[in-house]
C-alpha distance (Angstrom), angle and dihedral (degrees) to the residues before:
residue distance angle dihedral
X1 . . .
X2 4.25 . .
X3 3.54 122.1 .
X4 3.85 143.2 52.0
X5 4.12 112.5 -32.3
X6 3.36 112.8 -91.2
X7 4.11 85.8 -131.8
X8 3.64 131.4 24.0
X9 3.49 137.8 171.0
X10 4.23 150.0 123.0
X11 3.53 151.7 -174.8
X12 4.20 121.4 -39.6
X13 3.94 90.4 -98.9
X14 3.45 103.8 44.4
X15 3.96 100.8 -112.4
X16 3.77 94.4 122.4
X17 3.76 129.6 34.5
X18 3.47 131.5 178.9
X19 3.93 141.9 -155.9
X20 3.76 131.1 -155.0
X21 3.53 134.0 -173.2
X22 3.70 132.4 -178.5
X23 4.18 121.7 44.8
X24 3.41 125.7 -57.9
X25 3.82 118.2 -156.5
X26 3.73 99.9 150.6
X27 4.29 100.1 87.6
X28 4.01 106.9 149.5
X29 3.61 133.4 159.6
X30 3.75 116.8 -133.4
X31 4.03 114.0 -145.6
X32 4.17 94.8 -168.7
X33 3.19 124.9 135.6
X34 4.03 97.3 -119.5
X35 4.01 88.7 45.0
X36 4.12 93.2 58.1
X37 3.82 83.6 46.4
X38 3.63 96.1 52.7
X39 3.65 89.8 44.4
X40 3.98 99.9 40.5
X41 4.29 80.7 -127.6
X42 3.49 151.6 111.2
X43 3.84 85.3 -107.0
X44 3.80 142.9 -19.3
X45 3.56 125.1 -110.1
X46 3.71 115.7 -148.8
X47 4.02 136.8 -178.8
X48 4.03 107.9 -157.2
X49 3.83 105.5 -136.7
X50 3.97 98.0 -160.4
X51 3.48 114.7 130.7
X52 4.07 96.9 21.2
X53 3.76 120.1 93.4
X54 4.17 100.2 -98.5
X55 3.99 119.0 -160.0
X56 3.70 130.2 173.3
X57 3.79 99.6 -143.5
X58 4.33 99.1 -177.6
X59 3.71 118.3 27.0
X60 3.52 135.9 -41.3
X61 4.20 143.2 -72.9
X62 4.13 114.7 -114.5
X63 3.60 108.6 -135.7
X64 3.90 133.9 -128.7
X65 4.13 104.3 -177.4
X66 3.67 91.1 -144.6
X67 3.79 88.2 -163.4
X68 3.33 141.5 0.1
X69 3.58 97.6 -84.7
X70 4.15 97.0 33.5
X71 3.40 144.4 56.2
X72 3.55 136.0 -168.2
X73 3.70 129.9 -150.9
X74 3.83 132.7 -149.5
X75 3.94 138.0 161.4
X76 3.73 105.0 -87.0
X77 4.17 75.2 -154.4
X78 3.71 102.8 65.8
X79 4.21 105.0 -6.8
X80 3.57 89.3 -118.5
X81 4.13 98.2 159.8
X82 3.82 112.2 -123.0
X83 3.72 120.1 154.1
X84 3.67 138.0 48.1
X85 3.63 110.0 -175.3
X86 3.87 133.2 -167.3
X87 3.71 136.3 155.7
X88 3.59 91.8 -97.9
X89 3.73 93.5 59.0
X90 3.84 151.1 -59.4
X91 4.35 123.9 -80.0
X92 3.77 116.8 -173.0
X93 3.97 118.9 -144.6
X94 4.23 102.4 -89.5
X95 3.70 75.9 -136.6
X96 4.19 99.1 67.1
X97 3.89 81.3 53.4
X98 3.84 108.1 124.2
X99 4.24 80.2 -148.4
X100 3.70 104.6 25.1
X101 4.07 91.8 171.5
X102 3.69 92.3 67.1
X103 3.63 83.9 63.6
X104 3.84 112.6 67.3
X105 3.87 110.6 173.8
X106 3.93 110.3 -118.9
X107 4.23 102.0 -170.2
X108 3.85 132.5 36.6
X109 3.38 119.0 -145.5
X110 4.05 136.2 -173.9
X111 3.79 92.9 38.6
X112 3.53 97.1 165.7
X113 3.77 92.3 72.1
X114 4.09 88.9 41.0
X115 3.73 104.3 133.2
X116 3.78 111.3 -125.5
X117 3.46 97.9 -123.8
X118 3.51 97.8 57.7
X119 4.20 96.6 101.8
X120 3.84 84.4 49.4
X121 3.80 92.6 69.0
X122 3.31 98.6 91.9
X123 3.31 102.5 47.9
X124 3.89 95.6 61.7
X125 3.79 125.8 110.6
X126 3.78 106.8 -85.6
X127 4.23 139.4 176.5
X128 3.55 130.0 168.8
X129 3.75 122.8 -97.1
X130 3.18 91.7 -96.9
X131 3.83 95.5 57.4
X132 3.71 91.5 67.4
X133 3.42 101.8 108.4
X134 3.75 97.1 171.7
X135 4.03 87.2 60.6
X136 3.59 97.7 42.8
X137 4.15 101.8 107.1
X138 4.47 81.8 48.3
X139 3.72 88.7 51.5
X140 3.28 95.0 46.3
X141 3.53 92.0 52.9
X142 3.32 97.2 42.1
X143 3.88 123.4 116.5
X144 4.48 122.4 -171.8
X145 2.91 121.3 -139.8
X146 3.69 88.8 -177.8
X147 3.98 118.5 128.1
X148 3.87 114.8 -110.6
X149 3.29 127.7 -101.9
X150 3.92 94.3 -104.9
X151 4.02 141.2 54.7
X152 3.66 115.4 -66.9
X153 3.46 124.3 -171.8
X154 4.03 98.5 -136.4
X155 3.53 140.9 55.4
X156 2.95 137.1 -139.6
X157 3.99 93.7 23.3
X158 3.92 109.2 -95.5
X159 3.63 88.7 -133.6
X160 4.33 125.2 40.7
């Protein structure tokens, strides 16, 4: 296959990036107990890569093995979570996604450890960022030093 990936992404800093090519159709999110830990979340939201053509493209996950059967990886950069990893294949944090909204999980697993507020989510009070007046003057100051949500050909950034 030529071209652009179908599917890129990486960590929140930049230090690893990732490529993936070939359709993904299995999204979940996985409401166990050891998958909020690992994420530091109600739940984790993860995109199985088996079958598509996976490639790290800038540096590499660390790796906690979670259990004796998985392993997790993360950026030993920033922590961002990325990898859950299991002898019947790899998923990648939705998350780390350059595009995460192409991505819409399809299956929930771990149920018994689903928190009960979960389907109340979307019924809470909500703005946009912007809408915070209270933060404004700290947004407005505010300066990311997050990596964008697309290739770039250096790292770490020449300038921060």
């Amino acid at each position: 296959m030529q071209g652009q990936p179908e599917h890129s992404g990486g960590c929140q800093c930049g230090a690893v990036r990732f490529e993936v090519r070939g359709e993904l159709k299995d999204s979940s999110i996985c409401h166990c107990r050891m998958c909020q830990k690992a994420f530091g979340a109600y739940y984790a939201p993860l995109v199985s890569v088996r079958g598509a053509q996976f490639s790290w493209t800038r540096g590499q996950p660390r790796h906690f093995q979670s259990s004796n059967l998985v392993r997790r990886g993360f950026c030993s950069e920033c922590g961002t979570p990325l990898t859950y990893e299991a002898p019947d294949g790899m998923a990648i944090a939705a998350g780390a996604f350059d595009q995460p909204a192409r991505l819409p999980p399809v299956r929930q697993y771990g149920m018994e450890a689903r928190l009960p507020f979960i389907d109340a989510l979307g019924g809470l009070p909500s703005s946009r960022t912007e809408q915070d007046v209270e933060a404004l003057e700290f947004l407005a100051r505010l300066v990311s030093h997050q990596h964008p949500d697309h290739d770039t050909p250096h790292w770490p950034p020449q300038s921060r």
